[in-house]
GUDRENVEX-565169 format. One record per atom (N, C-alpha, C): residue in one letter; x, y, z. Coordinates in steps of 0.05 Angstrom, whole numbers, plus 5000, padded with zeros to 4 digits. Each point is the difference from the previous one (the first is absolute). Layout:
AXYZ;...
! end
This chain:
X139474657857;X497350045009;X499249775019;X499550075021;X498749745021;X498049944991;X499849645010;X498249884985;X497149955022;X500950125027;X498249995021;X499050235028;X499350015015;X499450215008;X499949855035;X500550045021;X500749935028;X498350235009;X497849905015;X499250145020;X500250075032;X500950235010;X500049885030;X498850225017;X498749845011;X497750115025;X500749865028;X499250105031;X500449885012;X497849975025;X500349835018;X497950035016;X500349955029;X499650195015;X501150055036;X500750275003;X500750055025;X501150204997;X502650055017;X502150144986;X502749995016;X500950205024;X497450195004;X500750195023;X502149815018;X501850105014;X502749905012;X499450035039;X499049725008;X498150035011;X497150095001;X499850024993;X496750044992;X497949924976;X501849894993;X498449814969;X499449855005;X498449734983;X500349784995;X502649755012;X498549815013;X502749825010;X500449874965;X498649844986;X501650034977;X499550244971;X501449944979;X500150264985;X500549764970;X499850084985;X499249804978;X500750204972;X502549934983;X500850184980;X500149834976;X497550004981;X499749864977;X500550094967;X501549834993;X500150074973;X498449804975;X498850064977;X498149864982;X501750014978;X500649784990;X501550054977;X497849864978;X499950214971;X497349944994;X501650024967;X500049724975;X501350144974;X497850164989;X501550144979;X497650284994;X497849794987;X500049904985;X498549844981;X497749905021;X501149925025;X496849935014;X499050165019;X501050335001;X498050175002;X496649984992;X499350004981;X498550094996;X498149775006;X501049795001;X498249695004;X498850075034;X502450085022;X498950115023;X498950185007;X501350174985;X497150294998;X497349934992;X499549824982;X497649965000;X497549765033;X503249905006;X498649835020;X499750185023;X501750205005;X499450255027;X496650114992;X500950114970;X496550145009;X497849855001;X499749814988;X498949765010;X498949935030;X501550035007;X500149905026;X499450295010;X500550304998;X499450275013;X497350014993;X499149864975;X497050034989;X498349795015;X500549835007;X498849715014;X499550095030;X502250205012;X498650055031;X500750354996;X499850044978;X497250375010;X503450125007;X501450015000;X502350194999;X501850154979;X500950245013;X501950084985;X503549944986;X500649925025;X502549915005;X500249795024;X502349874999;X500449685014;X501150045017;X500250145022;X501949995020;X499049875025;X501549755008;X499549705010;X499250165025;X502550125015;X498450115033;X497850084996;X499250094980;X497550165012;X497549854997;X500449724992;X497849874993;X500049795021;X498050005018;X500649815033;X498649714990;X498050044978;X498549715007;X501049824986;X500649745012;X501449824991;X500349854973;X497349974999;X499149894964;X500850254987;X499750184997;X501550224976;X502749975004;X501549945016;X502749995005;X500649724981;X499049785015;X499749794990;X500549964965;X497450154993;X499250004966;X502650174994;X500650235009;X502450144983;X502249804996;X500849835032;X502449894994;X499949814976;X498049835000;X498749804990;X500650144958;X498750164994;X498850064982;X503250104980;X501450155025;X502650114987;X502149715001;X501049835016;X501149805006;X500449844970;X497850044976;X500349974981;X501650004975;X500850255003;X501250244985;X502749845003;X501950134973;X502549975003;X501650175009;X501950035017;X501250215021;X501849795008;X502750155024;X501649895017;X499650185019;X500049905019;X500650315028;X501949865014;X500950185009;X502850015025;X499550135026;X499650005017;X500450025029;X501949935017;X500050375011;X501950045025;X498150025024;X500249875026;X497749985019;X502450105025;X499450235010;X501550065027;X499149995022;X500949885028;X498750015021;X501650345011;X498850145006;X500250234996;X502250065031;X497649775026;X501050035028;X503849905004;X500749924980;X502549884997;X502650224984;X499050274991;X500850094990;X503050035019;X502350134992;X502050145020;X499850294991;X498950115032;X499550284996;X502850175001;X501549905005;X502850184996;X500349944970;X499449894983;X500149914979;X497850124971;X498249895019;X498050154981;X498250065011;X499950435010;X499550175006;X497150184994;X499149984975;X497850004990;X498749804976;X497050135000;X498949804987;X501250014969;X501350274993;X501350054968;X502449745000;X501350085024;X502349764993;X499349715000;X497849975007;X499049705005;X499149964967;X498350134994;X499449984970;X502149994984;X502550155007;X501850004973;X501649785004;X499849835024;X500949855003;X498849654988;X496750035002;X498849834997;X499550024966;X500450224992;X499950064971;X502649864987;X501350015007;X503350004993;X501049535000;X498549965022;X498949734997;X498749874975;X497750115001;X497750004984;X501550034971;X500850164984;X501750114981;X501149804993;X502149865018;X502449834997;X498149754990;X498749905022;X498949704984;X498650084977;X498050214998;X498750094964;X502250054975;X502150035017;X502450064977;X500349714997;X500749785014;X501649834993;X498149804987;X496749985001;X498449894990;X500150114975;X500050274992;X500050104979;X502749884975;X501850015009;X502649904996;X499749744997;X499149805011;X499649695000;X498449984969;X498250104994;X497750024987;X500050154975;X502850145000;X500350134974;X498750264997;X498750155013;X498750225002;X501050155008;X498350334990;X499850225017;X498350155008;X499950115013;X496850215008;X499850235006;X498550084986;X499250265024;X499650075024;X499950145020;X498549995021;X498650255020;X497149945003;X498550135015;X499449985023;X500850195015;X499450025029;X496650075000;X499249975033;X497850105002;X500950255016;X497950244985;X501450215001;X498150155029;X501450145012;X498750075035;X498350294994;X501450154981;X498750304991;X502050255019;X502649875012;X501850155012;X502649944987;X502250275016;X502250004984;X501149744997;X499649825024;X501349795001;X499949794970;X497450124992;X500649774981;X503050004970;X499950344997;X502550094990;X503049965008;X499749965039;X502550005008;X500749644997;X497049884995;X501249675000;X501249954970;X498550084983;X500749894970;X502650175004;X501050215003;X502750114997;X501749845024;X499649935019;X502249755021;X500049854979;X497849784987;X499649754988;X502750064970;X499550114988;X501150144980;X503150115000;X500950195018;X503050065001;X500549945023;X499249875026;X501849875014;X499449695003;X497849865008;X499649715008;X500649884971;X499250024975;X501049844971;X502950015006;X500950254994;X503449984987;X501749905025;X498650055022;X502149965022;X501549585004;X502150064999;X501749794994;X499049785023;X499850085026;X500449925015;X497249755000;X498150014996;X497049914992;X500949744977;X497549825006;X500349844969;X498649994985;X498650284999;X497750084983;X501149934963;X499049754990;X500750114965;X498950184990;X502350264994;X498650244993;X498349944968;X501649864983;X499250124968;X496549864999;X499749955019;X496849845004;X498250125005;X500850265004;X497350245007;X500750264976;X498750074995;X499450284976;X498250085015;X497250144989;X499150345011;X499449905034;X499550155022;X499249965020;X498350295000;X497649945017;X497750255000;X498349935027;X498450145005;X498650065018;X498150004987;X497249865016;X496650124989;X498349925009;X497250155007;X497949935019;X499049724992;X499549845026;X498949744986;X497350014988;X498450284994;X498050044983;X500950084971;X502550095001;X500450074972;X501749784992;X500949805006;X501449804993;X498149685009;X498549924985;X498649795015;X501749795005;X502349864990;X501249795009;X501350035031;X500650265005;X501050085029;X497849825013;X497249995001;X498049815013;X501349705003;X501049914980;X501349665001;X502149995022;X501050245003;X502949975013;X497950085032;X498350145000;X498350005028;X498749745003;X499749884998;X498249764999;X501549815015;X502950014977;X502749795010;X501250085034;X500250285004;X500750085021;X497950035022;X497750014999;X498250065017;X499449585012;X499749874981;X499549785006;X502149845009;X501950024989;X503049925034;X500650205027;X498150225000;X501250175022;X497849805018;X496950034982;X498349875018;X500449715023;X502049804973;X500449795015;X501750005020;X501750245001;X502149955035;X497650265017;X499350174993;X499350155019;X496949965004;X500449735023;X497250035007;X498650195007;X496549944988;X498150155023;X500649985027;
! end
């Protein structure tokens, strides 16, 4: 049974040419035991400025940005960040924005595996889920080809269930927005 749960959300966007110059792929590694200490500091903080849910883009003014970072920065967590300059990609290489993700996923994976592994743990892990097939076709890549595949230095025995789920029906997916929204912000200027 894992003793922790990895969240990962991301923030930019990878259209292949037409996205975001950077793209930002975060993971939250959170043990179960201090769930519930952060759940209580999210609604807190959703109750303190009149919202439903935390999602960092959509909140422009600075002091609420500020107070979230501030307020969560507390909490016990690790995050990991993959930050891509997107304009550097090789387009003979990588062709769409799917391959860029399974690529930037497949990164991302490897150092949460080997932190996981350093640290004696394992986790679950939750994607933030899009509400399209894709999110089925990623947990099934993540699952029977990017884990087992030899070639990667993903430590597999470090991950158990992987799932998909709206970041309203999963409130910690918000921590892993927070982490990714606030490093996309610092390379991609206004």
């Amino acid at each position: 049974m894992s003793n922790c749960t990895v969240y990962i959300d991301e923030a930019g966007d990878l259209g292949v040419g037409k996205g975001t110059r950077w793209f930002v792929l975060s993971a939250v590694i959170v043990d179960k035991q201090e769930e519930p200490q952060i759940r209580v500091t999210l609604n807190s903080m959703k109750t303190r400025l009149n919202v439903n849910g935390i999602h960092l883009r959509k909140i422009s003014d600075y002091y609420r940005r500020a107070y979230i970072v501030r307020e969560i920065s507390g909490e016990n967590f690790t995050y990991v960040n993959v930050i891509a300059d997107t304009n550097k990609f090789d387009r003979a290489k990588i062709s769409s924005s799917e391959v860029a993700y399974n690529y930037l996923c497949r990164m991302l994976l490897e150092r949460v595996s080997w932190y996981l592994r350093d640290t004696g743990r394992t986790a679950d892990v939750v994607l933030s889920a899009r509400g399209t097939k894709r999110d089925g076709e990623l947990i099934e890549y993540i699952k029977e080809k990017l884990i087992p595949y030899p070639g990667n230095q993903i430590v597999s025995n470090t991950f158990e269930k992987i799932c998909a789920k709206q970041a309203a029906q999963w409130d910690l997916l918000q921590l892993a927005d927070i982490c990714a929204t606030t490093m996309f912000l610092a390379y991609q200027v206004n």
